[in-house]
C-alpha positions in Angstrom: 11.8 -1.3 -182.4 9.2 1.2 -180.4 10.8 4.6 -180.3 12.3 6.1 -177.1 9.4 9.0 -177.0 7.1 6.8 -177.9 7.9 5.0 -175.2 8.1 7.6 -172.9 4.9 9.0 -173.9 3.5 5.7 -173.0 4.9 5.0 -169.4 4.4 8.6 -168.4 0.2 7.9 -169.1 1.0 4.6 -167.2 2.3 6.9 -164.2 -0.7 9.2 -164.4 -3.1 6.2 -164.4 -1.7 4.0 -161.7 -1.2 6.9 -160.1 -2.1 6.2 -155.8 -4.6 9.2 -156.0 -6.2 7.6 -158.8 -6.2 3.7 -157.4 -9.5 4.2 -156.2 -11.1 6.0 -159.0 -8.9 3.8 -162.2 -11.7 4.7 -165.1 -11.3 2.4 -168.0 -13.4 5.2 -170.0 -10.6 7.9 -169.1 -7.9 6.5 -170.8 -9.0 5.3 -174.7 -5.4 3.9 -175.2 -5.5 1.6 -172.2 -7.5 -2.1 -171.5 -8.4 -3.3 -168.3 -7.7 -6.9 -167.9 -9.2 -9.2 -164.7 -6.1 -9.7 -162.2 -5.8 -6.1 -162.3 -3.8 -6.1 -165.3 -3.6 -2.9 -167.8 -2.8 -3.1 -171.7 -1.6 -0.1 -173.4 -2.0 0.7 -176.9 1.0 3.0 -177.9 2.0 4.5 -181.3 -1.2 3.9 -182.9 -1.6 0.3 -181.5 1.3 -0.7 -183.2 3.1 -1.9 -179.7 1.3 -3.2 -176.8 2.8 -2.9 -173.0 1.3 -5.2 -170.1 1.4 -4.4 -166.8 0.1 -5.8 -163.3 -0.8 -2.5 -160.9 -0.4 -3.7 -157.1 -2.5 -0.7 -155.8 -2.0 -1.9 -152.2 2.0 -1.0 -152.7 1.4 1.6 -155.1 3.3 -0.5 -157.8 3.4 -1.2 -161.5 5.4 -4.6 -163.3 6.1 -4.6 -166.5 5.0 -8.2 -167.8 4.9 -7.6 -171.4 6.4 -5.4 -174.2 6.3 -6.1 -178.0 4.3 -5.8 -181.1 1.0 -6.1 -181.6 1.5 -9.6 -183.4 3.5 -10.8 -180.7 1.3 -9.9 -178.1 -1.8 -11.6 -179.7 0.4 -15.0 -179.0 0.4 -14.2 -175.0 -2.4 -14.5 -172.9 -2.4 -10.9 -171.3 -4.2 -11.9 -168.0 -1.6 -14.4 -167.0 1.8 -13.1 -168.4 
């Protein structure tokens, strides 16, 4: 099981990336432990890659959903861009 500040960690870089100041300016170079899927979907990378967390940013209502959380080898059997 991911750890609680681990965790944490993770969806407070979430907040400061989806952030609405940043909706304009989202750099996929900024942020090494995040992926930027098509459908304007984000994958983050948290305790060493060992967990993965998908999420679908609305940036029009300044919202994030949580699609996906798990391992790294149960995420390999999803298809990220349509979870």
């Amino acid at each position: 099981m991911i750890g609680r500040v681990a965790f944490a960690a993770g969806l407070r870089r979430l907040a400061d990336l989806c952030a609405p100041s940043r909706a304009v300016q989202c750099d996929p170079a900024s942020s090494p432990s995040a992926s930027f899927l098509a459908g304007n979907r984000v994958v983050f990378n948290i305790k060493g890659n060992k967990y993965r967390v998908v999420v679908a940013v609305k940036y029009d209502f300044f919202a994030v959903y949580v699609r996906f959380i798990g391992t790294h080898a149960e995420y390999d059997k999803i298809d990220a861009a349509t979870i």
